[in-house]
C-alpha positions as CSV (number, residue, x, y, z in Angstrom):
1,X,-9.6,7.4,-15.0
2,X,-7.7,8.2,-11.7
3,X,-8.6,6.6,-8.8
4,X,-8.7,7.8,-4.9
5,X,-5.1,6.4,-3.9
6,X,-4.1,9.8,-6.5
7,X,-6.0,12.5,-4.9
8,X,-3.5,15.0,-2.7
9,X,-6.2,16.1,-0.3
10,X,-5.1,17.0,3.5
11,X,-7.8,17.4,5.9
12,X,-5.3,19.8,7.7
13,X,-6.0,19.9,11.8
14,X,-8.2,16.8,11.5
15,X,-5.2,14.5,10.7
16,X,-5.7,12.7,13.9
17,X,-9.2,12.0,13.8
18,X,-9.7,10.9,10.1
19,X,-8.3,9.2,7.3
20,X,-7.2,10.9,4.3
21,X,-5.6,9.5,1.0
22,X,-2.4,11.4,1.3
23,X,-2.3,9.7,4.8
24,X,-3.1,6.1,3.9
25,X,-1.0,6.4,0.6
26,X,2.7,6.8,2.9
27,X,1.3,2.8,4.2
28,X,1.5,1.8,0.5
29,X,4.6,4.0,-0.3
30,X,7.6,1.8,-1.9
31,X,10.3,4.1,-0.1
32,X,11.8,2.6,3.1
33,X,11.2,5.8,5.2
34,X,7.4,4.5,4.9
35,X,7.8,1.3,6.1
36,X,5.6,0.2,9.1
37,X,3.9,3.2,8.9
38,X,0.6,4.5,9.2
39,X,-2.0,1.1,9.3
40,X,-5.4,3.1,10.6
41,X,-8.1,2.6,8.4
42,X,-10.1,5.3,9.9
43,X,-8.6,6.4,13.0
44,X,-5.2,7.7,12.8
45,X,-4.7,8.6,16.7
46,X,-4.0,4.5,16.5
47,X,-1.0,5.3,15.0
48,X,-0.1,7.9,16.9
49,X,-0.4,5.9,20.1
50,X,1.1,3.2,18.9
51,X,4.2,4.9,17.3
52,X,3.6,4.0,13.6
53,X,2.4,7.5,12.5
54,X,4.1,9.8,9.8
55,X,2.5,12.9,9.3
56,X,2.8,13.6,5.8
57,X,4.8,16.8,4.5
58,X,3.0,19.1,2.4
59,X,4.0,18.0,-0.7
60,X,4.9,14.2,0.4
61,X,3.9,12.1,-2.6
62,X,5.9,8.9,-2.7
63,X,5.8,6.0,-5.3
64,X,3.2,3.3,-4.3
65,X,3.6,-0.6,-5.3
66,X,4.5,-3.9,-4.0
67,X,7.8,-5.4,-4.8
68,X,7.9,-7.7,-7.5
69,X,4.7,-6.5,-9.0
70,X,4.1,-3.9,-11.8
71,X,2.5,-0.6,-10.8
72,X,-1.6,-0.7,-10.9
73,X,-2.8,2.2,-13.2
74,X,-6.6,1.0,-13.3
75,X,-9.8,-0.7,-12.0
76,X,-9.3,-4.0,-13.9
77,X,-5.9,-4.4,-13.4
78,X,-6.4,-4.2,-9.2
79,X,-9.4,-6.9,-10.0
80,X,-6.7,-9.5,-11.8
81,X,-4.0,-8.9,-8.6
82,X,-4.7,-10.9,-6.4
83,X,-5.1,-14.2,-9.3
84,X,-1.6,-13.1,-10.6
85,X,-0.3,-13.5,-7.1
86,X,-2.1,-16.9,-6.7
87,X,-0.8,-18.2,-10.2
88,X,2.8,-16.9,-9.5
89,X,2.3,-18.7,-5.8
90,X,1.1,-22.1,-7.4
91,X,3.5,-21.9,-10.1
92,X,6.3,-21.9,-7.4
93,X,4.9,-24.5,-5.3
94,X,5.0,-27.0,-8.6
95,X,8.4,-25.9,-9.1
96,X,9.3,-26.4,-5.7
97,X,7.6,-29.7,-5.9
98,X,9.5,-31.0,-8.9
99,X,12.8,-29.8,-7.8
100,X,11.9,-32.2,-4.7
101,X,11.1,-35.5,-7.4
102,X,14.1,-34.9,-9.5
C-alpha cells in the first residue's frame, strides 16, 4: 500500500497558497540541494518570505530518509520509528556511561 509522501501531484498556480506532497516531500529529500528547505505545513508563502522555498521541477522526485535509518516503505514500520530511535539513543547513553566507569 503506498502512502501520500509517494503521490506526484502539483497543484500548479496554487503552489503558494497550499501544501502539496511533491512540495513537502523536497523538506524530507536526502539530497543536499534540499536541505533547509521548504518547512510550511500549510502555507508555503512562509517559505517564500522567509527564503527557504524550492519550487519543485516538474519531474523533481528525490530520495526521502533520515541518515542512519533504513528507508520506511509502510504504516507499521513509521509506527516502530520513533522506539528504534529511543532504543538506539539509550543504548548509547549506557555505552557512554560505561566507557565513563571503566
Amino acid at each position: 500500500m503506498g502512502s501520500s509522501r509517494n503521490l506526484r501531484i502539483s497543484l500548479g498556480p496554487l503552489w503558494a497558497v497550499v501544501n502539496s506532497p511533491t512540495y513537502h516531500r523536497l523538506h524530507h529529500s536526502a539530497l543536499p540541494l534540499h536541505h533547509d528547505r521548504n518547512f510550511a505545513a500549510i502555507l508555503p508563502v512562509w517559505d517564500v518570505l522567509f527564503g527557504t522555498y524550492h519550487h519543485p521541477a516538474r519531474d523533481e522526485f528525490p530520495p526521502t530518509g533520515l541518515e542512519d535509518e533504513p528507508e520506511i516503505n509502510s504504516f507499521s514500520e513509521t509506527l516502530v520509528l520513533p522506539f528504534r530511535a529511543w532504543r538506539k539513543m539509550f543504548r548509547e547513553r549506557r555505552d557512554h556511561s560505561t566507557a565513563l566507569t571503566n
